[in-house]
C-alpha positions as CSV (number, residue, x, y, z in Angstrom):
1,X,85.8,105.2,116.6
2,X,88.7,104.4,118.5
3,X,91.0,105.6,115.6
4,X,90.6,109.2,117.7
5,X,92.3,107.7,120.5
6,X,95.2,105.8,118.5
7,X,95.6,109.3,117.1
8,X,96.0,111.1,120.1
9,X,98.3,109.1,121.6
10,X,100.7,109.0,118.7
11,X,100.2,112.9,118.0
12,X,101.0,112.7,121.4
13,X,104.3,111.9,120.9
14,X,105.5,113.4,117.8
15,X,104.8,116.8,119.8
16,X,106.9,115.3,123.0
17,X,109.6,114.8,120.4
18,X,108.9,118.3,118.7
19,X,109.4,120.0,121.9
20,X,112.2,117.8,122.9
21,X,114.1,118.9,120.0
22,X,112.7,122.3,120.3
23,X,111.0,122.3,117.3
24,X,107.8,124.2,116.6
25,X,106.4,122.9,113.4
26,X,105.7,119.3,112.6
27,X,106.4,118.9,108.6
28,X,105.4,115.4,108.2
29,X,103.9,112.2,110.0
30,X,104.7,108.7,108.6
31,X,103.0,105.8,110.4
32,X,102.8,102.1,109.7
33,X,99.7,100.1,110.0
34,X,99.2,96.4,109.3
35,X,96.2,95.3,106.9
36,X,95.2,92.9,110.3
37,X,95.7,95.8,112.8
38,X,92.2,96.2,112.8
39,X,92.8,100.1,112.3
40,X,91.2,102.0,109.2
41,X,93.3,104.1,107.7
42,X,90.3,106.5,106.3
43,X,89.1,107.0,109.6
44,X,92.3,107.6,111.3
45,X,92.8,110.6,108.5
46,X,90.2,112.1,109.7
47,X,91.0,111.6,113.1
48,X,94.8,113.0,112.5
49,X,92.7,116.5,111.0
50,X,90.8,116.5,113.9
51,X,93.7,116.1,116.7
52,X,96.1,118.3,114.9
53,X,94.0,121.3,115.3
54,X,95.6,124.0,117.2
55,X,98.7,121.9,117.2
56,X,102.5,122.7,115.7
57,X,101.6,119.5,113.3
58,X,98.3,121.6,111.8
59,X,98.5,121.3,108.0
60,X,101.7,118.8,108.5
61,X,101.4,115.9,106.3
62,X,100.4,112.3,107.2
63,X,101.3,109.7,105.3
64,X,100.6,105.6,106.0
65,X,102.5,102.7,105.1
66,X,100.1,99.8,104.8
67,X,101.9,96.5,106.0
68,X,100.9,93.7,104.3
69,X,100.1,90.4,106.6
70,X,102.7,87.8,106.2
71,X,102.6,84.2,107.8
72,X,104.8,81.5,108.8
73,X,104.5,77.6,108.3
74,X,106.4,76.1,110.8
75,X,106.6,72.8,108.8
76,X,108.0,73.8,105.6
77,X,109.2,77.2,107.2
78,X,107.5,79.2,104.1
79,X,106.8,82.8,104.3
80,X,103.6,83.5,102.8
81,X,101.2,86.4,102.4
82,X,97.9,86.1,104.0
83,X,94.4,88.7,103.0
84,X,92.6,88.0,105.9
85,X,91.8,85.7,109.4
86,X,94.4,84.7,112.2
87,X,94.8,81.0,111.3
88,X,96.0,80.7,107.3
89,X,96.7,77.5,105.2
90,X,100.1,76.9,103.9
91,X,99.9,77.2,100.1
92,X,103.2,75.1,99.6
93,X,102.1,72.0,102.0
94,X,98.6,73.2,103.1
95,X,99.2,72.7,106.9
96,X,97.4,75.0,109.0
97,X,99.6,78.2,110.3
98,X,99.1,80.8,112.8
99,X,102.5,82.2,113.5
100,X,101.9,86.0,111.8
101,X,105.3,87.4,111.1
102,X,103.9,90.8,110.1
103,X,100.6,92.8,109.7
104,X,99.5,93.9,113.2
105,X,101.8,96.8,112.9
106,X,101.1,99.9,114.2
107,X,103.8,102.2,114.8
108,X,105.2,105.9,114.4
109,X,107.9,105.4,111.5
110,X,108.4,109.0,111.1
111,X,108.3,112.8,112.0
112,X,109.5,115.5,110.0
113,X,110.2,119.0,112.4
114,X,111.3,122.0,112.1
């Protein structure tokens, strides 16, 4: 599961930025995650409950934004959403696309400290 290690790292530094602000509670954790980031969401929930433990952000609340996967046609230049797969079909001229614009996100958005 290597949601346990994306977790760490990024509990990692929401406590670098606690301490740097000399907080010593974390309130809330916001992160964004793209539906083709290949990251489940369920499982990194359970990872965050796991890495918290003993932590300033124990009971803190964690909250994901799902990003929704967005391609590019670079002949008609439409902006489409895509479900699933790394090459898509344009549905205004139904050339083949691979440009993603969006959906492999995954990022700390926010930290709420105290």
């Amino acid at each position: 599961m290597h949601e346990i290690g994306i977790m760490s790292s990024a509990m990692d530094s929401v406590l670098a930025q606690a301490r740097a602000n000399s907080a010593s509670r974390v309130h809330r954790i916001v992160l964004r995650i793209g539906t083709l980031s290949g990251v489940d969401p369920d499982a990194l929930r359970f990872a965050f409950d796991v890495v918290a433990q003993g932590t300033p952000a124990e009971g803190a609340s964690l909250e994901i934004e799902t990003v929704q996967a967005r391609a590019r046609c670079p002949d008609c230049d439409l902006e489409f959403g895509v479900a699933s797969g790394f090459i898509f079909t344009c549905p205004k001229c139904e050339r083949l696309c691979s440009e993603l614009r969006q959906g492999r996100e995954l990022e700390l958005a926010r930290i709420e400290i105290s």
